[in-house]
N, C-alpha and C positions, 0 to 999 in steps of 0.2 A: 809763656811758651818757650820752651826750651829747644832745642837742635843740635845733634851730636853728630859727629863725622868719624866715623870709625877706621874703614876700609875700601875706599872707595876709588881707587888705582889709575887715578888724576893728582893733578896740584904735584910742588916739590917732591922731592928725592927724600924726603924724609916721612913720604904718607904712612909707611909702614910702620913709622915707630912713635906714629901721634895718635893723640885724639884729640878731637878740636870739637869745644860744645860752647853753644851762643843761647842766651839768653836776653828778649828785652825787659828792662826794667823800668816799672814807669815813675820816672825822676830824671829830671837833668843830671849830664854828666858830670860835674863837680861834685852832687849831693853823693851818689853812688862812688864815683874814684873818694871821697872821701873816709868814707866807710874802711879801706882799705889802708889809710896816714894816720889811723888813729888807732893803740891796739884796744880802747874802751866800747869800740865799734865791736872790731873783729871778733874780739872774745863772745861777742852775741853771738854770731852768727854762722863762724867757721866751719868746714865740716858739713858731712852728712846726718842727716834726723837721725836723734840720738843720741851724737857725741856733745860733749864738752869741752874747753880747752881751757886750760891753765899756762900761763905766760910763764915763762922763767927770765927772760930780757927782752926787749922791742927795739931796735933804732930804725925806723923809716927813715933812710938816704942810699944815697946810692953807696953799696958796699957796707952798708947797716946790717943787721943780723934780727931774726925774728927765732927765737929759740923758746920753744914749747912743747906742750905735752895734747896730747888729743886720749880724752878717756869713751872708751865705746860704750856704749848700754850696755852690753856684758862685762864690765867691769877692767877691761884690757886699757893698759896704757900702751900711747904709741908716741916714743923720742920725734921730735920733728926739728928741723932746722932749716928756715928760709936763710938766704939774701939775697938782698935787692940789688940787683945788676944795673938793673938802669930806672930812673924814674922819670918821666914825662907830664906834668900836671897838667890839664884832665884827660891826657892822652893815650896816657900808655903806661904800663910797666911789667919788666923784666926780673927776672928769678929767678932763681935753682934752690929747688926743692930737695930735703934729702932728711937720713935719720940724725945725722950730724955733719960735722964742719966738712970732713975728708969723705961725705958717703959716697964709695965710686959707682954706685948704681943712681946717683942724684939724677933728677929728670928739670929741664929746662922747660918755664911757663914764661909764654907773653901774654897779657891780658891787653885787652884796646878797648878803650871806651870812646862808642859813636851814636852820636847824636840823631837821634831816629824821633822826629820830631818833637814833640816835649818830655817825650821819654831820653831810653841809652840802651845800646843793644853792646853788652858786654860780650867777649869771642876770648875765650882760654885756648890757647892752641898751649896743648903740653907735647912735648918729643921727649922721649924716651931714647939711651944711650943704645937700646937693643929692642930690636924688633921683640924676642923672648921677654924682656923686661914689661913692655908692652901689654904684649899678649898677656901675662900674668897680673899686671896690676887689674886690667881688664876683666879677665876672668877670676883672678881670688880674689883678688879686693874691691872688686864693682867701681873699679874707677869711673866711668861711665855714669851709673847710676848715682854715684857718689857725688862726681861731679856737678850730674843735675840737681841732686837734692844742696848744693851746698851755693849754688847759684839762684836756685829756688829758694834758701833760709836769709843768703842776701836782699833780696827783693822785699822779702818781708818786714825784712831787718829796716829798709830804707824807710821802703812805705813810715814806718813806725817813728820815725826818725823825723820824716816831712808834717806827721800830723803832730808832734808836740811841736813843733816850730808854728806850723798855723796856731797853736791853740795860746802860742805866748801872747 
């Protein structure tokens, strides 16, 4: 079950230039935050249904870099460039996301991982530098939906991850 927060003109000063989507994922929260320390995970599961991702370098630390490529079912590549701002193990971690090193439209992710019984209810709150910024990812690039489907491929991703471990 997913949950997105769009526009809802409560919470911080910055409601305007987020969108905040929560997912629970049934697995404890190490198995799941781990999914995200490893890029042999991520490459599963990155992304909205239908894309692909190709690494070009990985460093999970703090001020590591994730520099990759995301290919869409039409055939489009899209330049990507994480880094990790802050990492808290199985707690939390920090980001800015962008098309490369200097992208001054880069948008700021926190993700938290919380223990919602023997599951984990993952919370992406992304801010955006501009409300416009925003509004656009939103609307031309289905961030939103994107989002859920890429939360939704994680979950799966895990699931899949928990049953070869039982099956050792």
């Amino acid at each position: 079950m997913t949950q997105a927060r769009y526009k809802t003109g409560t919470e911080p000063a910055t409601t305007d230039r987020e969108i905040v989507i929560s997912r629970v994922v049934d697995a404890p929260r190490e198995l799941v935050f781990e999914a995200f320390t490893h890029v042999r995970h991520l490459s599963q599961w990155w992304g909205p249904n239908g894309f692909t991702t190709t690494t070009r370098s990985f460093e999970f630390r703090k001020d590591g870099v994730w520099d990759f490529v995301m290919h869409g079912p039409d055939g489009t590549d899209y330049s990507e460039w994480i880094t990790w701002t802050e990492i808290v193990p199985p707690e939390w971690i920090a980001l800015l996301h962008g098309e490369s090193r200097d992208d001054p439209n880069a948008f700021e992710t926190t993700l938290t991982f919380v223990p919602h019984g023997a599951a984990t209810r993952i919370v992406m709150r992304t801010v955006f530098p501009t409300k416009q910024l925003r509004d656009r990812a939103a609307e031309q690039y289905h961030a939103i939906e994107g989002g859920e489907q890429t939360l939704s491929n994680l979950a799966a991703h895990v699931a899949e991850i928990a049953r070869e471990r039982e099956g050792r």
